[in-house]
C-alpha positions as CSV (number, residue, x, y, z in Angstrom):
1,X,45.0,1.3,-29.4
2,X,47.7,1.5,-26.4
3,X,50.6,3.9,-27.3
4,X,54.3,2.7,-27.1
5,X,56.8,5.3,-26.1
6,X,60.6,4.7,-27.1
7,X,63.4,5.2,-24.3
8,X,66.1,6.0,-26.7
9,X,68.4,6.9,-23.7
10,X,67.9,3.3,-22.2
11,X,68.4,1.7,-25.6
12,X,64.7,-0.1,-25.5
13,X,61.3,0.2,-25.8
14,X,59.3,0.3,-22.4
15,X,55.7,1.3,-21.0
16,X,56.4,5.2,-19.1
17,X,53.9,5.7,-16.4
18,X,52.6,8.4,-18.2
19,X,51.5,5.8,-21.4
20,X,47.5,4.5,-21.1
21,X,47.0,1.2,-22.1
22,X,43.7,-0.7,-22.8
23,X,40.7,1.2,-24.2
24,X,41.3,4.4,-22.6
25,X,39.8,6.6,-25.3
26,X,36.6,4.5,-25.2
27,X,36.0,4.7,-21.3
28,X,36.6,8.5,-21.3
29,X,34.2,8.8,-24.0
30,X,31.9,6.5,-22.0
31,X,32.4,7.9,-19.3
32,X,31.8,11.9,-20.4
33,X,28.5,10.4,-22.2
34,X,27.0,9.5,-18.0
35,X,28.2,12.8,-17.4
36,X,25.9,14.3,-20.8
37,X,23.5,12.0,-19.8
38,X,23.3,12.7,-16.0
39,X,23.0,16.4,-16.6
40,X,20.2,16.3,-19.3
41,X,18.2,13.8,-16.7
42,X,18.7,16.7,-14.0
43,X,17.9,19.1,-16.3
44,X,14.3,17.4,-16.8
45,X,13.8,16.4,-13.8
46,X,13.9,12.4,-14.2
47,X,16.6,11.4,-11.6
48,X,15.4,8.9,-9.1
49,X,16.2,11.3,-6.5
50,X,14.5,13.9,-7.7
51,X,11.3,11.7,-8.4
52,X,11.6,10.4,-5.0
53,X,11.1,13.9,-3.6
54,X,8.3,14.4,-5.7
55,X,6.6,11.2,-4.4
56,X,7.2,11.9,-1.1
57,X,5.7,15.0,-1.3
58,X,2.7,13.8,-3.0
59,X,2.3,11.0,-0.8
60,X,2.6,12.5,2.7
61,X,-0.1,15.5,1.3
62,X,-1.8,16.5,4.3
63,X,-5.6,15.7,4.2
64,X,-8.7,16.2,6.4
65,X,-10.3,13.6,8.2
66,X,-14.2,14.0,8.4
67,X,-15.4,15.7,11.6
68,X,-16.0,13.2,14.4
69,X,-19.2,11.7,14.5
70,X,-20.5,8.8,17.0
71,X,-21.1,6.7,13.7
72,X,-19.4,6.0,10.2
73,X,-21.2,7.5,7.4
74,X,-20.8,7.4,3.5
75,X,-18.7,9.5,2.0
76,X,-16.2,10.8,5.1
77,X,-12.7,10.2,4.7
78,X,-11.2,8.1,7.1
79,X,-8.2,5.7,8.4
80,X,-8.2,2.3,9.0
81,X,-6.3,1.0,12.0
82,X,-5.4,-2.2,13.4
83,X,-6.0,-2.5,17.3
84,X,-3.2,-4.0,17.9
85,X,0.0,-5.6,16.5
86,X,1.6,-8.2,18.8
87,X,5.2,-7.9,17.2
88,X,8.0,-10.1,19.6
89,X,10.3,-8.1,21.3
90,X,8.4,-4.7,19.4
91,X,6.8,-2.1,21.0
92,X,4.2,-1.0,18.4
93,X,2.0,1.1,21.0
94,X,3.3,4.8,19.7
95,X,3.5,4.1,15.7
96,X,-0.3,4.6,15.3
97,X,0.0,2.4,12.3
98,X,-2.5,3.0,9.6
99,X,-3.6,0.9,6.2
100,X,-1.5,3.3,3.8
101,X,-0.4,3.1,0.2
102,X,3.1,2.0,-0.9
103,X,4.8,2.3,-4.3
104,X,7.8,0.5,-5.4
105,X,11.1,1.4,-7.2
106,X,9.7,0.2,-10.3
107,X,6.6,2.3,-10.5
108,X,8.1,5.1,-8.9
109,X,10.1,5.7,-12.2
110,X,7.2,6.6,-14.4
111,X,4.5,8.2,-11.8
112,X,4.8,9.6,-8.1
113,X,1.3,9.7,-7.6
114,X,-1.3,6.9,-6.4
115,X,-2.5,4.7,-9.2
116,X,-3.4,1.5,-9.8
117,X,0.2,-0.7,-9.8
118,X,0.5,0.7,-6.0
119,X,0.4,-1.7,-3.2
120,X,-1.0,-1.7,0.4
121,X,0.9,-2.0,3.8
122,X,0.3,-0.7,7.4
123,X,2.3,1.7,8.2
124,X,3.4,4.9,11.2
125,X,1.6,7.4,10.7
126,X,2.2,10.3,12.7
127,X,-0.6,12.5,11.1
128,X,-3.4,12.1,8.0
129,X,-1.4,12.0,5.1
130,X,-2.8,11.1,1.3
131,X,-1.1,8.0,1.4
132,X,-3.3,6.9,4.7
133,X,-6.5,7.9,4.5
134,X,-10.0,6.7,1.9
135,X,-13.3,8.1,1.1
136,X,-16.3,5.7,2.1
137,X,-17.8,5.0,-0.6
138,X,-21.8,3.0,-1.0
139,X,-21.5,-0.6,-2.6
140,X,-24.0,-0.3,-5.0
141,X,-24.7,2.6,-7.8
142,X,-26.5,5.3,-5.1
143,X,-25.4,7.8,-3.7
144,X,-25.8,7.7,0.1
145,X,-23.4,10.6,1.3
146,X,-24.1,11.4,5.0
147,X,-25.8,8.3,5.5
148,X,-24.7,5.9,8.7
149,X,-23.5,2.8,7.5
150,X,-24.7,-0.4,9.1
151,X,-23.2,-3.8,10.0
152,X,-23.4,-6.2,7.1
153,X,-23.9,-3.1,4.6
154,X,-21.6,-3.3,1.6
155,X,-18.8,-0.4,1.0
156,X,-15.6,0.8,-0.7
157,X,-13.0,2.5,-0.1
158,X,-11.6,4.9,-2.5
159,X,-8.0,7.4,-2.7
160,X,-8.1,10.9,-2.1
161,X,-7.4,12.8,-5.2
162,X,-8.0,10.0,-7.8
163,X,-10.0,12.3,-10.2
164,X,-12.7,11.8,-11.7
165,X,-12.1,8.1,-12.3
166,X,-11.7,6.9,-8.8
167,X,-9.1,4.3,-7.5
168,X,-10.6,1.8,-5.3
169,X,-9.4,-0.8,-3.0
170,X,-9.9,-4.7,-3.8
171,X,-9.1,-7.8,-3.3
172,X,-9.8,-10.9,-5.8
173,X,-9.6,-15.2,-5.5
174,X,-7.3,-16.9,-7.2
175,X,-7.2,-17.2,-11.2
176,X,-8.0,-20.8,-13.0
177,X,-4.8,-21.7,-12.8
178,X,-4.3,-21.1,-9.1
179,X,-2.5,-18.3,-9.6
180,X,-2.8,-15.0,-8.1
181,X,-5.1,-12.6,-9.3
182,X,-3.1,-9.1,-7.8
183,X,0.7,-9.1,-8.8
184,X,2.0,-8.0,-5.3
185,X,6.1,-7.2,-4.3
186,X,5.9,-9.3,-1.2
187,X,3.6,-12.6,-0.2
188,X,2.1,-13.8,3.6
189,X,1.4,-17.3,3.8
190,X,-0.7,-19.0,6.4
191,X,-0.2,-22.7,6.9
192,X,1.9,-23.1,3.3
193,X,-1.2,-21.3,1.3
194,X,-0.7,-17.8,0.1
195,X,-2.6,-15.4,1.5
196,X,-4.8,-13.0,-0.9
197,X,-3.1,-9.8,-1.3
198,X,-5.1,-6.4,-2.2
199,X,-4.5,-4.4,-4.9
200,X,-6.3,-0.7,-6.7
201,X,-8.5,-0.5,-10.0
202,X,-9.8,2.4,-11.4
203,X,-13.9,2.6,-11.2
204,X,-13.9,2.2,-15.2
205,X,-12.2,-1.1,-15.2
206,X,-14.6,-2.4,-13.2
207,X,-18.2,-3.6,-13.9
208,X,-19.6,-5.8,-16.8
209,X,-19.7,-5.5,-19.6
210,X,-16.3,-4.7,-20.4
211,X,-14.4,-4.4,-17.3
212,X,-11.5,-6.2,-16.3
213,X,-12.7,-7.5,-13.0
214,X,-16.4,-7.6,-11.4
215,X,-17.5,-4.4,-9.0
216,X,-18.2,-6.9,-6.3
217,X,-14.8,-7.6,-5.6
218,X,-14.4,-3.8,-4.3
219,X,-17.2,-4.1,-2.2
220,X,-16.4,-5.0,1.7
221,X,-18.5,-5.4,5.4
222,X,-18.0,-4.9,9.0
223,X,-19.2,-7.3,11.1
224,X,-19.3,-6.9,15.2
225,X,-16.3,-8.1,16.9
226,X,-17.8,-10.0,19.3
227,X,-18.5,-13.6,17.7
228,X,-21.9,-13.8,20.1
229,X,-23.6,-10.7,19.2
230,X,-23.2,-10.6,15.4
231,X,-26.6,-11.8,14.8
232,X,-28.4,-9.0,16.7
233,X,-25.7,-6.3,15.9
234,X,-26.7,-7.1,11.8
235,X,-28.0,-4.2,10.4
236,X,-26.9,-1.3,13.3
237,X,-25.1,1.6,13.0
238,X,-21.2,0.7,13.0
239,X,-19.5,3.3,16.0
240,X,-16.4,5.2,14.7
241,X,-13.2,4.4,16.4
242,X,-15.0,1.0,17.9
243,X,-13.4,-2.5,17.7
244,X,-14.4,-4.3,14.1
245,X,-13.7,-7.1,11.7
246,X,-13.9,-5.8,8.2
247,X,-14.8,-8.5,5.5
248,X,-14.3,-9.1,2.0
249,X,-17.5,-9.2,0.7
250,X,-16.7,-11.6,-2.6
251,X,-14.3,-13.8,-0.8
252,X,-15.5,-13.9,2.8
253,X,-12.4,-13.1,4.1
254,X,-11.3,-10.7,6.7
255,X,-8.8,-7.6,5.7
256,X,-5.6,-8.8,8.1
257,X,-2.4,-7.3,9.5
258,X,0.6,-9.9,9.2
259,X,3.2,-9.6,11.4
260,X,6.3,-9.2,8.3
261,X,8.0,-6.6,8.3
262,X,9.3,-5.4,4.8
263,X,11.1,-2.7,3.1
264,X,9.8,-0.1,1.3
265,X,10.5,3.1,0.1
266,X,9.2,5.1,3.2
267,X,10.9,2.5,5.5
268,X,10.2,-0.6,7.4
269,X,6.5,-1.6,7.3
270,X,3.9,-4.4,7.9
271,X,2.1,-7.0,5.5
272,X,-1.4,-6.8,4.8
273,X,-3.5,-9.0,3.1
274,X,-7.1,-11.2,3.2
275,X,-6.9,-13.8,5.2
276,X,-9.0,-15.6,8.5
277,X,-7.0,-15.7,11.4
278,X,-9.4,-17.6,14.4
279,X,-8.1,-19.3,17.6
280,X,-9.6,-22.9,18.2
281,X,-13.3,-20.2,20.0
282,X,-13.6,-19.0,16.3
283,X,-13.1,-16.4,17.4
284,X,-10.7,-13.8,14.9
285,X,-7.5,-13.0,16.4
286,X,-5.8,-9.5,16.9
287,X,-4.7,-9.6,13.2
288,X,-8.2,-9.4,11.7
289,X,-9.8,-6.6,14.2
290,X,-9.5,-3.2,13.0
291,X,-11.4,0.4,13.6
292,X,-12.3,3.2,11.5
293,X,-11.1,6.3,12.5
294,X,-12.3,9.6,11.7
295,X,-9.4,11.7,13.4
296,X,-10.3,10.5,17.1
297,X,-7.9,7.6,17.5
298,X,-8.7,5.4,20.6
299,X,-6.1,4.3,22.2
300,X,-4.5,1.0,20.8
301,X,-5.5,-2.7,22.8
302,X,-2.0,-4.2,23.9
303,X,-3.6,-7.8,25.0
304,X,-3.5,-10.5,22.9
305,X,-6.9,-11.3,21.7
């Protein structure tokens, strides 16, 4: 209730500057409750700050690439690097951009570590980092560690340090409804139609019977770059840090860089998604050609393709 203070000198009643009007008691009690309430949160450690350090942290974890071999094998940890990103008036030569992991502001409040509501971007990386690099993984149920993987031969790709239920990398079609089957932040389009965007599952939602979503649509291919001599190349060994187009195996589509820029949380970076991208040859264009690196990074193609 606002206080009235009597000038008796003056011979009527007027407001002093020293009088507080409105609901003053209220908004200092409201306002020494943020104060409580700020402290506590510091005290636990669950200011956004705070957790942003944390995931940071986490996220930029230095990892080991597998030694470099001639070929990609099963089971080595690797990056996976577009060739080339055509940006106008961007010079994307020296960001050695990499497929990494993203997390946004709303997941970042109840977990700074990978899991399976993170999304997928490509993105600077100056060095391996947790965020940026996968196991290879075999498509079906054995285990072929140390084994050169072939063109055409199914594979996954799983986070570091997911435990022992790993997080894999997928992409899915659309739902009955047309809908998207992978809740993503940000959408590509090509011609009007959205693009599929990738997503992570954990191993034990996957598989039938019982899991959410089908194994196969983990499971992806390389396939030679070179349109003409995909037949014959079927079935060799795929060269590390070698020009590839790496294919979806359940939807046929090829794992693309977009050239969006968005924010995100550990600054501007690129769109990904499954999508074709072909000139009028057939031929894919620079956003669907990729390489697996094992620490040996080849030096980026500038040329359009």
């Amino acid at each position: 209730m606002p206080c009235t203070v009597y000038d008796i000198s003056g011979g009527s009643s007027r407001f002093r500057p020293v009088v507080r009007i409105g609901n003053w008691f209220e908004e200092n009690c409201l306002e020494e409750d943020k104060v409580r309430s700020f402290k506590n949160k510091r005290d636990r450690g669950e200011l956004l700050v705070e957790k942003a350090r944390i995931l940071y942290d986490n996220f930029h974890k230095e990892i080991v690439l597998a030694a470099p071999k001639e070929n990609v094998i099963f089971g080595a940890v690797v990056q996976l690097l577009p060739i080339a990103m055509n940006i106008e008036n961007m010079n994307t030569a020296d960001l050695n951009l990499a497929l990494s992991v993203v997390i946004n502001e709303r997941v970042v409040r109840h977990s700074q570590n990978i899991n399976d509501d993170c999304e997928l971007t490509v993105a600077p990386s100056t060095r391996a980092c947790l965020r940026n690099s996968f196991r290879i993984v075999s498509g079906d149920e054995h285990d072929r560690t140390g084994q050169d993987i072939k063109y055409g031969q199914r594979f996954r790709l799983e986070c570091m340090e997911s435990g022992s239920d790993p997080i894999m990398l997928y992409s899915a079609p659309k739902k009955v409804n047309l809908n998207q089957s992978i809740n993503a932040t940000h959408q590509s389009h090509k011609n009007g139609e959205l693009n599929f965007p990738l997503g992570f599952v954990h191993r034990s939602r996957c598989g039938c019977p019982g899991g959410d979503l089908p194994m196969a649509f983990t499971n992806w291919f390389c396939i030679h770059v070179d349109r003409d001599r995909r037949f014959e190349s079927e079935g060799e060994n795929i060269p590390s840090n070698a020009p590839m187009v790496i294919v979806h195996a359940a939807t046929n589509r090829n794992l693309a860089a977009e050239n969006v820029v968005i924010q995100t949380l550990f600054g501007p970076e690129f769109l990904v998604s499954v999508q074709n991208y072909r000139n009028i040859y057939k031929r894919e264009l620079w956003k669907n050609v990729w390489m697996i690196s094992n620490g040996h990074q080849a030096g980026h193609i500038s040329k359009k393709t």
